[in-house]
C-alpha positions in Angstrom: 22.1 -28.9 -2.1 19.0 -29.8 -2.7 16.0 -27.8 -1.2 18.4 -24.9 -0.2 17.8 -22.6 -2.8 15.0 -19.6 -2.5 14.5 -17.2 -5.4 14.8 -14.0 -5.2 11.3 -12.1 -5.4 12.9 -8.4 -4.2 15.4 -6.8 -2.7 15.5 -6.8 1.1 17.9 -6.1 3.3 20.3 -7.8 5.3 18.3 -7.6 8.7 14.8 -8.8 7.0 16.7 -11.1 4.7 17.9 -12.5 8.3 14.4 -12.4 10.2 12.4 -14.1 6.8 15.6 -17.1 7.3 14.6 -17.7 11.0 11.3 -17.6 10.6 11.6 -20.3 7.6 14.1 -22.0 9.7 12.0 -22.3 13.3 9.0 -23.2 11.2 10.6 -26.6 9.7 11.9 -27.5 13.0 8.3 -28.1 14.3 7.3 -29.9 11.3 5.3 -27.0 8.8 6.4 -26.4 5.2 7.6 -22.7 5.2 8.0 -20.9 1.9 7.9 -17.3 0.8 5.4 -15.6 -0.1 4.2 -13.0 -2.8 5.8 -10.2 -1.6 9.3 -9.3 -0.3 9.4 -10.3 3.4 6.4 -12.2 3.5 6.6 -16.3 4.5 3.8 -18.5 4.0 3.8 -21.1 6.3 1.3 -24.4 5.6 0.0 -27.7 7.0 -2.8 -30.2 6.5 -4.3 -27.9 3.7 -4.0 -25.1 6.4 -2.4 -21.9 5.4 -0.9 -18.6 6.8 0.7 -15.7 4.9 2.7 -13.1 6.8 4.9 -10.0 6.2 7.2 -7.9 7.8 7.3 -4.1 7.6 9.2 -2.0 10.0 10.4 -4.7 12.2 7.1 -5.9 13.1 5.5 -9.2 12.0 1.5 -8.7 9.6 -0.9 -11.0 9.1 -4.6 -10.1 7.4 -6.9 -10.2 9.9 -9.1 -13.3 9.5 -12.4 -13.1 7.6 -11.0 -9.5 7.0 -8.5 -9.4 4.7 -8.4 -5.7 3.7 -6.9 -5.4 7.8 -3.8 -6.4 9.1 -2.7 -7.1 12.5 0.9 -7.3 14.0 1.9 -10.5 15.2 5.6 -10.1 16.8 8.6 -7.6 16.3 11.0 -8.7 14.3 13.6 -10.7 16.5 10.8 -13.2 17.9 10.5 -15.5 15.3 11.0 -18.5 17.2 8.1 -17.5 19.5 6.5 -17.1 16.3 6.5 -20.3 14.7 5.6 -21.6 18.0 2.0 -19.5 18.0 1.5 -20.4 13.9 2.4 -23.7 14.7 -0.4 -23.7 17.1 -3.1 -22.0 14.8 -2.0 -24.1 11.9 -2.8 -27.6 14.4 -5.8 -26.1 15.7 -4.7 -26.0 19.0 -5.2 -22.4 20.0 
């Protein structure tokens, strides 16, 4: 099973565990590495030297703001991962 495996970087539970798995999962179906990132909840998604780090906290999907990282700005509730990928997928192509 090779590829399959994630380690375990914190706890999280079942329902982020869930959203973080469809996130990583609609992100490889159009193409972008997904992987997770520093902290629990978070998926880092990358292409063409291209990266974007984000997070979920209380059902609700945070990226840093760009150019100012110290602010964070939601993204998508937590259930809309599929429309998700499709707008990193975008940002990540350059075609915004």
């Amino acid at each position: 099973m090779s590829g399959t495996h994630r380690t375990v970087t914190g706890h999280l539970d079942t329902d982020t565990e869930t959203a973080v798995l469809a996130l990583h999962s609609a992100l490889r179906r159009r193409g972008v590495a997904a992987a997770d990132g520093d902290l629990p909840g978070s998926v880092r998604a990358e292409h063409a030297g291209r990266r974007i780090t984000i997070r979920l906290v209380d059902r609700q999907w945070w990226r840093p703001m760009p150019g100012r990282p110290d602010v964070t700005v939601p993204l998508a509730r937590q259930g809309a991962e599929d429309l998700l990928a499709r707008q990193l997928v975008c940002e990540l192509l350059g075609r915004l």
